[in-house]
ZATI-255762 format. One record per residue (C-alpha): residue number from 1; x, z, y. Coordinates in pm, whole numbers, plus 50000, padded with zeros to 5 digits. Layout:
N
PT resi     u     w     v
PT  NUM     X     Z     Y
...
***
This chain:
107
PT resi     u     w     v
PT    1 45731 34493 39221
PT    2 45907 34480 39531
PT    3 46270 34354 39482
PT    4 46586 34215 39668
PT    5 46907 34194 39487
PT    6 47248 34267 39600
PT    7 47570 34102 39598
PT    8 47887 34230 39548
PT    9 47958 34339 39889
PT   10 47610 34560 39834
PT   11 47428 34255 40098
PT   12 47074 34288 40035
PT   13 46955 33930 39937
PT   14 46634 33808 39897
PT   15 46525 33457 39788
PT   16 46242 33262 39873
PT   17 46178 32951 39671
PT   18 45991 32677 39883
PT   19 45771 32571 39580
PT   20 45566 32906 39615
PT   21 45535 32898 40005
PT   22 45234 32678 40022
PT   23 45079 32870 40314
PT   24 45243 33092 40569
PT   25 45011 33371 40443
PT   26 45261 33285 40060
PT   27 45558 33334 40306
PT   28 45485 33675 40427
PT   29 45358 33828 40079
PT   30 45691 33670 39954
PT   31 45859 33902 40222
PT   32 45682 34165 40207
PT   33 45737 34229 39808
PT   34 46114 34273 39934
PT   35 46189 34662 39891
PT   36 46387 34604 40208
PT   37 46068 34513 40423
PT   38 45847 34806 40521
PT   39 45517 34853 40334
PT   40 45360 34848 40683
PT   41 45507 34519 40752
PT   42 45213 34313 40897
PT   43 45228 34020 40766
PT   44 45241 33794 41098
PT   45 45509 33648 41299
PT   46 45538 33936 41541
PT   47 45627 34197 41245
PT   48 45875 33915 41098
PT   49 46041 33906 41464
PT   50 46030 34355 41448
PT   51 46136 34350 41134
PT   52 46410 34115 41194
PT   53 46565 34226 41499
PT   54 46575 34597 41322
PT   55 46343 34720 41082
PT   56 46543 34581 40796
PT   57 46843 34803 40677
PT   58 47216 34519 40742
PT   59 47346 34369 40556
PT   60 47049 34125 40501
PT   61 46993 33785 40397
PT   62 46741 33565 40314
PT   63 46789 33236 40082
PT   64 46527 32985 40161
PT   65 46545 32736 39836
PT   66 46343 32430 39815
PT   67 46296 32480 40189
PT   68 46210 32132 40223
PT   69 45882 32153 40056
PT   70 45815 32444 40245
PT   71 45835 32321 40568
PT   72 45604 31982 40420
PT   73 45315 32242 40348
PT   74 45388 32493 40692
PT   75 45460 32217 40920
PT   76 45486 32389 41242
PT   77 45443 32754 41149
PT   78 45786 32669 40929
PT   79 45963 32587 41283
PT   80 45841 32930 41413
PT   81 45952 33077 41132
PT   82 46274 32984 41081
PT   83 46314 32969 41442
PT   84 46281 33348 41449
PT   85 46547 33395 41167
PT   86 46810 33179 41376
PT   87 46746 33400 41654
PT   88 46736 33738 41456
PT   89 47074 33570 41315
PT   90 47188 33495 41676
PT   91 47110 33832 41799
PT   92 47331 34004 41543
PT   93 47653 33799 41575
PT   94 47619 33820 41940
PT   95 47636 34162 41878
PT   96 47930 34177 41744
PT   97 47747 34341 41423
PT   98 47963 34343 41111
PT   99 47671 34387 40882
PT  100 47422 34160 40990
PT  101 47095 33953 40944
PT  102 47161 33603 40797
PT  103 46943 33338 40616
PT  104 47041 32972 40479
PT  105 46828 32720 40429
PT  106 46864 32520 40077
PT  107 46726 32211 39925
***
């Protein structure tokens, strides 16, 4: 079932719990079972970047819990991921974009 659920100010939100990302292959399935993600997304850190920077509808957020354990089991491939996010994120406010890409990081 691909789900995201929204907040009160209709924010798509989609939460990732760290205890199920054991791979980054778990991290993109994770994402791509988000109806917000496009069924072509590709699974791979290029789509995540694409996908970030536009394919996804704004508001958007994603809630990384347990995101310590994550980044144990991805090591690097968690920096490159979450380095892509902050920069997605970046992109946006440097825009000037009211509704905007945003994740946080929880442990």
């Amino acid at each position: 079932m691909r789900r995201c659920s929204h907040s009160r100010k209709n924010e798509l939100i989609f939460t990732i719990d760290g205890r199920e990302i054991l791979t980054s292959n778990d991290f993109h399935a994770k994402l791509k079972a988000c109806s917000a993600v496009p069924d072509f997304y590709g699974q791979n850190l290029d789509a995540l970047s694409d996908t970030l920077f536009g394919l996804v509808e704004r508001p958007f957020m994603i809630v990384w819990t347990n995101a310590s354990v994550s980044q144990a089991n991805l090591g690097e491939e968690f920096d490159k991921i979450t380095e892509i996010m902050a920069e997605a994120a970046k992109h946006d406010e440097d825009m000037g974009l009211e509704e905007r890409f945003e994740f946080e990081l929880v442990d």
